[in-house]
C-alpha positions as CSV (number, residue, x, y, z in Angstrom):
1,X,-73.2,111.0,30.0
2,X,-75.9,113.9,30.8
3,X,-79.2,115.0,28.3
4,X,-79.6,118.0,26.7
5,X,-82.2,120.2,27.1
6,X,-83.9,122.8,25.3
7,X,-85.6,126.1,26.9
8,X,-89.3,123.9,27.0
9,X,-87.4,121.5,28.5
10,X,-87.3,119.1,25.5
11,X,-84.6,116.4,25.1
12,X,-82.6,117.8,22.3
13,X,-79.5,115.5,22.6
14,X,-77.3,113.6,25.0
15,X,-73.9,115.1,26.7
16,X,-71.2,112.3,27.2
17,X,-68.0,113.5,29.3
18,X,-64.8,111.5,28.9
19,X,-62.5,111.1,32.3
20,X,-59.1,109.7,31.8
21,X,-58.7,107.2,35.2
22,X,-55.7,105.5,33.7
23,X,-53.7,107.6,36.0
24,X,-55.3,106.6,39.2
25,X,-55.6,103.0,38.1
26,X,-51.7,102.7,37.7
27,X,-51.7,104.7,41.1
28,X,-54.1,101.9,42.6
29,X,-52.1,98.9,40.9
30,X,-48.8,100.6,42.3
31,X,-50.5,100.9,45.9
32,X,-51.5,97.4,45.9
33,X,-48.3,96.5,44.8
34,X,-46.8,98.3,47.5
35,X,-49.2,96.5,49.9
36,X,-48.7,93.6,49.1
37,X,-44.6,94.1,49.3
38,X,-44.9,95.5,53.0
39,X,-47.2,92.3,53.8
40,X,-44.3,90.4,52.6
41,X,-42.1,92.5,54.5
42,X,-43.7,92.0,57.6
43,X,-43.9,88.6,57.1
44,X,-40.3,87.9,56.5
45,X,-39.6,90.3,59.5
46,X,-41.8,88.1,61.8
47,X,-40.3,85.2,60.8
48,X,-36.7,87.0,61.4
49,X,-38.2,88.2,64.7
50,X,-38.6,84.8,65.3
51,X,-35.5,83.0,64.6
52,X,-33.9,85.7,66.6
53,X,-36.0,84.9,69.6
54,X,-34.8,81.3,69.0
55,X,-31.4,82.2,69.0
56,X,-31.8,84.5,71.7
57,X,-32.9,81.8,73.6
58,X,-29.8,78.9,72.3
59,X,-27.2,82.0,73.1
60,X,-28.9,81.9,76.9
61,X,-28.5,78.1,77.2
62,X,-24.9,78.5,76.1
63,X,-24.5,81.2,78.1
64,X,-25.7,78.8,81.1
65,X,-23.3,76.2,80.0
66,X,-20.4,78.2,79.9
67,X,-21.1,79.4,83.0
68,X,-21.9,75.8,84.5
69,X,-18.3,75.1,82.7
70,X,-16.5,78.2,84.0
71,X,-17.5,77.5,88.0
72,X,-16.3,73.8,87.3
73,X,-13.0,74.7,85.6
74,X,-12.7,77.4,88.0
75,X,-13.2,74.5,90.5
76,X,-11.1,71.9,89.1
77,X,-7.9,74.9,88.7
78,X,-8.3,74.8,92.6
79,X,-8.2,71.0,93.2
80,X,-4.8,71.5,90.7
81,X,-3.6,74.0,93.0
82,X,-4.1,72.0,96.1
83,X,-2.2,69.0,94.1
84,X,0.2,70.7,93.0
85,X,1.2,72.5,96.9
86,X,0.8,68.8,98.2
87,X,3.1,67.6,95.6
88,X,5.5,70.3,95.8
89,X,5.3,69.9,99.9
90,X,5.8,66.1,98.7
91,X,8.6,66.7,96.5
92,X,10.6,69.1,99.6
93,X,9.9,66.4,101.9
94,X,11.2,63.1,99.7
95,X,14.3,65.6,99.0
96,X,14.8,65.6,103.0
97,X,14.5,62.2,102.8
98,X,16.7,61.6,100.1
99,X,19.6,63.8,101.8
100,X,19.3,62.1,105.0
101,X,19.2,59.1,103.6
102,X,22.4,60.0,101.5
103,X,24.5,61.4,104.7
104,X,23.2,57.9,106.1
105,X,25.0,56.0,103.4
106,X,28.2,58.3,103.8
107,X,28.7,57.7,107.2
108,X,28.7,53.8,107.4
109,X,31.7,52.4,106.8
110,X,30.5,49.6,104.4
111,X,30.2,49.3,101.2
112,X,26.3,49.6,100.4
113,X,24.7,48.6,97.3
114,X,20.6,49.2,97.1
115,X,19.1,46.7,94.2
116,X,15.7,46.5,93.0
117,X,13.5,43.7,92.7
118,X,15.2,42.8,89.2
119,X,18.7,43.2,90.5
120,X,19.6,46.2,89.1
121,X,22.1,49.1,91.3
122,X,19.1,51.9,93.0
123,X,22.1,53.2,95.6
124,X,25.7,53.0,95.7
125,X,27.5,54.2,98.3
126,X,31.1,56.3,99.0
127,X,32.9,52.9,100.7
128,X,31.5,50.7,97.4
129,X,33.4,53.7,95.5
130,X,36.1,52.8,97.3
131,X,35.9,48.8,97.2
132,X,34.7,48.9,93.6
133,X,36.5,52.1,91.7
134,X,33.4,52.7,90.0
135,X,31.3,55.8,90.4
136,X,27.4,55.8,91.4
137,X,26.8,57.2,87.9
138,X,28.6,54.4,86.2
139,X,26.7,51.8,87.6
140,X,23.2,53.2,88.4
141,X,20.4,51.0,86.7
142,X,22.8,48.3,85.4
143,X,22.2,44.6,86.7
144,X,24.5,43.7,89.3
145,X,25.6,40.2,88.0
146,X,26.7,42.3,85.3
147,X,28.9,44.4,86.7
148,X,32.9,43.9,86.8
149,X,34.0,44.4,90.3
150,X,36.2,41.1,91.3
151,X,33.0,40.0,93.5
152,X,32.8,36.0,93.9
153,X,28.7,35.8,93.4
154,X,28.2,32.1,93.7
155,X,27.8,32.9,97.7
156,X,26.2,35.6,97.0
157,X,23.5,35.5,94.7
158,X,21.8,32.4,96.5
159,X,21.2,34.6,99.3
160,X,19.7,38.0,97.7
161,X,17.1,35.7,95.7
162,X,16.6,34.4,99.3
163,X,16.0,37.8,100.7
164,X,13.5,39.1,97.7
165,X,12.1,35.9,98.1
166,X,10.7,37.0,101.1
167,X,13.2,35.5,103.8
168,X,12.9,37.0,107.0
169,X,15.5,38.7,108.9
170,X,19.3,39.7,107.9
171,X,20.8,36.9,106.2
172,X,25.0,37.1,106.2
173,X,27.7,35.3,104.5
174,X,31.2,35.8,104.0
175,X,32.6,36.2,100.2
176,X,35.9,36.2,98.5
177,X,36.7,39.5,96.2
178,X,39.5,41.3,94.6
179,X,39.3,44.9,95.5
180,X,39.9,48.1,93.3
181,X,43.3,47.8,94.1
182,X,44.0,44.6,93.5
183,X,44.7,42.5,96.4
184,X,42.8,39.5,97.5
185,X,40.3,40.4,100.3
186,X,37.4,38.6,102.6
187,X,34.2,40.5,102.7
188,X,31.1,40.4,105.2
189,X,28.0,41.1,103.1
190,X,24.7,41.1,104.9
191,X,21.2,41.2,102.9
192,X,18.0,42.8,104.1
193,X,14.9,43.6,102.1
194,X,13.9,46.7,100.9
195,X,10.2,47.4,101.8
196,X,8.0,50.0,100.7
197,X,5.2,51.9,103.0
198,X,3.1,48.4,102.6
199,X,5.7,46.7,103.9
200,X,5.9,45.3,100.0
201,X,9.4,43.9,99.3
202,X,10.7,47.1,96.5
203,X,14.7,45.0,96.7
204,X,17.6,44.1,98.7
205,X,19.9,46.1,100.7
206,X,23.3,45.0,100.3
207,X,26.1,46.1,103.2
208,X,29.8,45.0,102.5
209,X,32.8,45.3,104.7
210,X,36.1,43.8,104.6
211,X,36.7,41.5,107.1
């Protein structure tokens, strides 16, 4: 709004100019809208920025841990290996064992029966074979009162209880028995214990020959 002046310089009248501002008001309402959206913006990506950082930091732990677990699995698949070659070294060397023991068993010319500490049949022998006609298959794990072989046990069994009983030194009797075959025959059986590495009585030893 502006006078109007005449040529004297009289006020003749006022001039009043009209601006339409509506435009630039919507353009200042859409700025501060705008504003206020990349605040919130930057907000929410601080806060993102943030939890990333924390999870930065959980994925490092873990990544420690894993690694703490990786050196001791890594350790513990070499304390396996070494097991494992000692047991298979082990395992070669109880097979040794085993086979001498078993060429041991062939060559003596007794019947041999190995019991455990309940009486049941470990070992059995070639010559028991032979006394017996039953095969090591047939009788291995099965109590030896149980078995049929025409064996008189009343002399018998007093004396292996004897020897698991803890009885020292060979004990010997002579037994009647009727033999595979079927005759009548006198046997010399002889008990000893069986004893482990700790000298820990495992069963009886029992050596047969006809007499």
């Amino acid at each position: 709004m502006s006078p109007l002046l005449a040529r004297d310089g009289a006020v003749v009248g006022t001039g009043i100019t009209f601006v339409d501002v509506s435009r630039y008001r919507r353009l200042q309402e859409s700025l501060e809208d705008s504003r206020s959206r990349l605040e919130t913006a930057f907000e929410e990506l601080q806060s993102t920025a943030e939890e990333l950082e924390t999870t930065n930091e959980e994925l490092h732990s873990t990544n420690e841990e894993l690694e703490t677990m990786n050196e001791e699995l890594h350790s513990t698949n070499e304390e396996l290996e070494t097991i494992n070659d000692e047991l298979r070294q082990r395992t070669l060397d109880l097979d040794e064992v085993n086979a001498f023991l078993e060429s041991i068993l062939v060559s003596l010319h007794a019947g041999v029966v190995v019991l455990d500490d309940e009486l049941r049949v470990r070992a059995w022998n070639d010559q028991a074979v032979d006394l017996w006609g039953l095969r090591p298959e047939e009788v291995q794990g099965q109590h030896f009162v149980s078995l049929d072989i025409g064996l008189e046990l009343d002399g018998l069994l007093p004396m292996v209880r004897e020897t698991l009983a803890g009885e020292q030194g060979e004990r010997v009797t002579t037994v009647e028995a009727t033999n595979r075959r079927g005759p009548r025959i006198d046997l010399r059986v002889s008990c000893s214990q069986l004893l482990s590495p700790t000298d820990e009585i495992r069963g009886v030893i029992v050596l047969m020959e006809p007499v």
